[in-house]
Each structure stands twice: as C-alpha cells, then as structure tokens.
ROSE-413478 format. One line per 4 residues: for each residue x, y, z of C-alpha. Coordinates in steps of 0.1 Angstrom, whole numbers, plus 2048, in hexadecimal, padded with zeros to 3 digits. Each point is the difference from the previous one (the first is absolute). Layout:
ROSE-413478
X/Y/Z  ...
end
This chain:
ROSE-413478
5AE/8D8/8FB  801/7E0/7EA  80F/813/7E6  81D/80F/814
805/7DA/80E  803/7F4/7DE  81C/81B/7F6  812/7FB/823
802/7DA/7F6  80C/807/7DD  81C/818/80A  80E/7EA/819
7FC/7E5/7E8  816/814/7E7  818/80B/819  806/7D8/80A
803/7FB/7DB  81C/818/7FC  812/7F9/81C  809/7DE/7F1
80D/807/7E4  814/823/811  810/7DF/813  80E/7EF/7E4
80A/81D/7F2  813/80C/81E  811/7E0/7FD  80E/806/7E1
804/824/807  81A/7F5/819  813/7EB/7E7  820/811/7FA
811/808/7DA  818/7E6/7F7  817/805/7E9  811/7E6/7EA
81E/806/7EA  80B/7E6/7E6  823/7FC/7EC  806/80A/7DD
7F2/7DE/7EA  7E5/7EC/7F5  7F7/7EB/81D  808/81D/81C
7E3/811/7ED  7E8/7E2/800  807/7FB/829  7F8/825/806
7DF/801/7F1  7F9/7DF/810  807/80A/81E  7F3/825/800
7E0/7F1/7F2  7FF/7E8/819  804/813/81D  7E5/81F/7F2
7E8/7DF/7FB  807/7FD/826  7F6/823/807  823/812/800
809/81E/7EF  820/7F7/7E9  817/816/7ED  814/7EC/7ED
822/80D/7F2  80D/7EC/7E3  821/7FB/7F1  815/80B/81A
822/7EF/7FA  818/7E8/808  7FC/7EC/826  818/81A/80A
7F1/81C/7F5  7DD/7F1/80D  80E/7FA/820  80E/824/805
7DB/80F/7F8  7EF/7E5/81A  81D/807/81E  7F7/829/7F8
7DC/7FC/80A  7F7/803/7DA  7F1/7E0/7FF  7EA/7E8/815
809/7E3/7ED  80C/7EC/7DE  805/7DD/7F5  825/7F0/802
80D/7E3/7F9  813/7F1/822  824/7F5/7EE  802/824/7F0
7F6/80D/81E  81A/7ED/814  81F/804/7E9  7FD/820/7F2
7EA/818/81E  80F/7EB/81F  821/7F7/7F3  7F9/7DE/80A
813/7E7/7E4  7FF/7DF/810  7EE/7E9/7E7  7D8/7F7/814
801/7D9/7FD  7D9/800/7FC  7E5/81D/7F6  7F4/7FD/827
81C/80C/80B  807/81D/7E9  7E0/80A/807  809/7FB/826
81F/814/800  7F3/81D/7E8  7DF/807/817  815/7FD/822
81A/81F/7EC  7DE/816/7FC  7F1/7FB/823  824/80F/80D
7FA/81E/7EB  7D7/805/80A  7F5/7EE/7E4  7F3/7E0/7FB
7F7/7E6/7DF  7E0/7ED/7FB  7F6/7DF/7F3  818/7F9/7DE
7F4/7F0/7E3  803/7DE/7F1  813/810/7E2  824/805/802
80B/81E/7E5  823/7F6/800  81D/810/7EA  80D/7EC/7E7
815/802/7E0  7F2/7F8/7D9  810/7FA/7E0  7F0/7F9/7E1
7FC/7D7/7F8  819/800/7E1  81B/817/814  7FF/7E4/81F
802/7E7/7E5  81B/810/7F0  814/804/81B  7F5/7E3/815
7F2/815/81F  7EB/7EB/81C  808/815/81F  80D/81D/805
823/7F3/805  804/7F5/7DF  801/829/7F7  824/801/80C
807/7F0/7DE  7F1/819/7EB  816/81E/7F5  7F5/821/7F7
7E1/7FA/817  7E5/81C/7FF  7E8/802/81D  7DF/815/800
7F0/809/824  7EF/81A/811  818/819/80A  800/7F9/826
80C/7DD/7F6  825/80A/801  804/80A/81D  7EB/7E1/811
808/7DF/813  7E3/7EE/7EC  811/810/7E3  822/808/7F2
813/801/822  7F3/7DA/80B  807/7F8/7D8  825/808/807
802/7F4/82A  7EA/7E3/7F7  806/7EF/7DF  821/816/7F6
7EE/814/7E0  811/81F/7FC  809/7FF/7D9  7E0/80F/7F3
7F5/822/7F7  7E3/80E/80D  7E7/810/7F3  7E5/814/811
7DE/7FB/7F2  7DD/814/80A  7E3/7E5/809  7EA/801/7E1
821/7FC/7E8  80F/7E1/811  7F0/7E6/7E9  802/811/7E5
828/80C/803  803/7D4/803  7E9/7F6/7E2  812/81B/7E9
827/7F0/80D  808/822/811  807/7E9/820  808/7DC/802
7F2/7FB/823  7E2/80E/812  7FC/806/827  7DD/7F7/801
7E1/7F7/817  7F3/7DC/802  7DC/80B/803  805/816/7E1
7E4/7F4/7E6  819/800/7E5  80E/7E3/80B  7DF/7EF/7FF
80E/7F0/7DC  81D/7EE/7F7  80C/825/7F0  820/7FD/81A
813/7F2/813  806/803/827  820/7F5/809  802/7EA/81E
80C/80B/824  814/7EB/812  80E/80E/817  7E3/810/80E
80E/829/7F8  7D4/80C/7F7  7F4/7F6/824  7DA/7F9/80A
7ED/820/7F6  7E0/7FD/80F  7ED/81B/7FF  7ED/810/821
7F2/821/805  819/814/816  7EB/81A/815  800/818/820
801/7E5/822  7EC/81C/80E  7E2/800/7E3  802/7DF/804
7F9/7FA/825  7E8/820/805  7EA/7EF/7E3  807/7DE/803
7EC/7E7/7E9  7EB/81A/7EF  81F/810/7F1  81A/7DE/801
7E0/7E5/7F1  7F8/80E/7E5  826/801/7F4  804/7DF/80C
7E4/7F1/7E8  80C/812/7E1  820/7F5/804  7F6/7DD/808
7F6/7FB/7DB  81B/80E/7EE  811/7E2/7F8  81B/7FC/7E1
7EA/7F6/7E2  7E6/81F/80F  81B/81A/800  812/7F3/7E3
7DE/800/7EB  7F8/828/810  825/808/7F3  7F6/7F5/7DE
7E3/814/7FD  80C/825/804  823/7F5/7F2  7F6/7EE/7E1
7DB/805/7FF  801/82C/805  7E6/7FB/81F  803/816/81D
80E/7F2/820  7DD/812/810  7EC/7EB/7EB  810/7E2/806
802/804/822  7DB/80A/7FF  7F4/7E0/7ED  818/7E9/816
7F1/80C/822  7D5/801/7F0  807/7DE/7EF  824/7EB/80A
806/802/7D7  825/80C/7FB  7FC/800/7DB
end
C-alpha cells in the first residue's frame, strides 16, 4: 500500500508540474502571427528586424517581409490585409498617403495629425522615436563652394542642374513637386537612381545634387554637404510603427510595450551609427538589430 501511495503522489506531482508550464505555453500559443513589412533601404531593413525581433522576444510569431517599396506601395499592401504593420515616418505619411500638405509647425503635431488619418482608416501608430529621418538634399563641399549653395534656394541659380533621387521622388510633395510649388525649382533634370547607387552616382559627378536621408551614416563625415531648408518643404519625419487598431487593443501592452521600448532608444546618433554599419561596414541589418536589442551597442 505504501508503494502505490508513493507513485499516486508522484504522478500527481508530475501532472501539477506540467500543468504549469502547459499554461505559459498556452499563453503564447494564443499569441497571434504578426507580420511586419519594411520599405526598400538601409534603415527600413534595420527597423524590421528590430521590431520582428522584438516582438518574437515577446512571445509573438513574426513574419517579416522586407523590402516592399515606396510608402505608397507599402501602404497599398497594409490597406489589403497583407500586412499587420510597418514603420513610417509621420510627414511622408501625411503629404504623400493622406494628401495632407500643410507644413506641421512642430514634430508633435505631425505626429498628431498623421495617427488621427490611420485611426479613421482602422489603423493606428505607436510611440515615435526621438529620431527624425527627414529628406534632404547633398552636394559635394567643392560643388556648394563653387557655386555658393547654403539652402536650397540658392539652386535656382545653378543651370544645367542634375538631381539624383529615388524614383518616387518626382512625383512627391517632399520632393520635386514641393521643389517647384515651394521654392520655384523646375530647371533641373532628373535622374532616377536605385538605393545602393545614390552615393556613388554623386561621388563619381553623374549628379550634382542628392535627395538624401539625414540619418544616413554617410553623412556622419564632412564627405557632403546638406543644403539648408528654409522654408520648411522636408517636414518632421518621425518615425512610429503604424499597425492594425484592432491588434492593438485585443493585445494591448503585451503587443504595443514592447514596440514602445525599442523605439524609445532609437534616437539620431543610434540609427545614424546602425545605417553605417550595413551600408558602409557590409553587416546585416539582422545582426545589427540583433546586437542593438542583447547589448544597446549600435556599432
């Protein structure tokens, strides 16, 4: 009889045992798939793994879809129910996805204005980040000093201008449409450039001016020039996580937290110094984002 007692204790001891941990991984069993699409350059890549790592940390299954586009092509995918979410930056979202052009007098209220356009469509934005990506145009130091350029106004007086963007740039506000509306610059030729040439198609003198972004890690050095803005054409871009409202309220702080820390600590010099390691260093944005999250190193 002491015998059978013994193995009656031990099985309900094993059965307790298992229960607990069948619990916590029920929990994460009802964890939905997220999945996270990113734009087609450096930094889009970076924010995707550090948010689809992020979130699996958390528990959630992620599939992460990488170099999608342009916002607008981005934007189509995420309204189809292709997506769950992807980081955007609020005055591209504003000006070129909600046709809204009025110039945000502060980064608040961008980011105001751009989250209040989602939440009418179903969708909502989380925390943004201390860095601002904005657009912004280069030139090489002797070309401004040759022909005196300081802002971008001072490009009126340069003839036979050539400008090197990503394709989508001509047909944007914060682009060739708010060069013209905004500062009058319509006597350039344009030339379309892929994102791993654009640097290179400057440095070589196949364009005299660059559209570029100001966290780009080439622009850690005095290598170029960024012309000044002063009449405020690149907006606030802020970046936030745009995602489903719905994901967002079913899950709450176990799906929103998480985001909302990463994106806490991604400030200027951090993304700036991540941009430089895949783009001039040959890392892989996975393994930057992976070293970033274990150790808050960004190179």
């Amino acid at each position: 009889m002491r015998t059978r007692a013994l193995i009656a204790a031990a099985l309900v001891a094993a059965l307790v045992g298992c229960g607990g941990g069948s619990d916590e991984s029920k929990k994460k069993a009802t964890l939905p798939t997220i999945t996270i699409g990113t734009k087609n350059f450096t930094e889009q890549y970076i924010l995707g793994e550090l948010y689809a790592q992020t979130l699996r940390k958390a528990g959630f299954h992620v599939i992460l879809k990488s170099d999608i586009g342009s916002s607008e092509i981005i934007d189509k995918a995420l309204t189809a129910g292709s997506l769950d979410m992807y980081p955007e930056y609020t005055g591209v979202l504003l000006s070129e996805i909600a046709g809204d052009r009025r110039r945000p007098r502060t980064a608040q209220e961008a980011y105001r204005r751009a989250k209040a356009f989602e939440e009418k469509r179903g969708f909502t934005m989380l925390k943004w980040t201390p860095f601002s990506d904005s657009n912004a145009l280069a030139v090489l130091p002797e070309y401004a000093k040759k022909h005196r350029l300081r802002t971008i106004q001072d490009l009126k007086k340069v003839h036979g201008l050539r400008l090197g963007a990503l394709p989508e740039f001509q047909a944007r506000f914060e682009g060739s449409v708010g060069l013209r509306t905004v500062y009058g610059l319509d006597g350039y030729r344009f030339v379309p450039l892929q994102f791993p040439a654009r640097y290179g198609a400057l440095d070589n003198g196949k364009v005299d001016v660059l559209a570029v972004f100001t966290t780009e890690g080439q622009l850690s050095a005095s290598r170029y020039r960024v012309l000044s803005d002063p009449r405020n054409l690149f907006a606030f871009q802020n970046l936030a996580p745009v995602i489903r409202r719905d994901l967002a309220r079913k899950y709450g702080r176990a799906l929103t937290g998480p985001l909302d820390s990463i994106s806490r600590r991604l400030t200027t010099d951090v993304m700036r110094r991540m941009n430089a390691e895949v783009d001039l260093s040959g890392k892989k944005p996975a393994d930057v984002a992976a070293r970033f999250i274990k150790t808050g190193n960004p190179g």
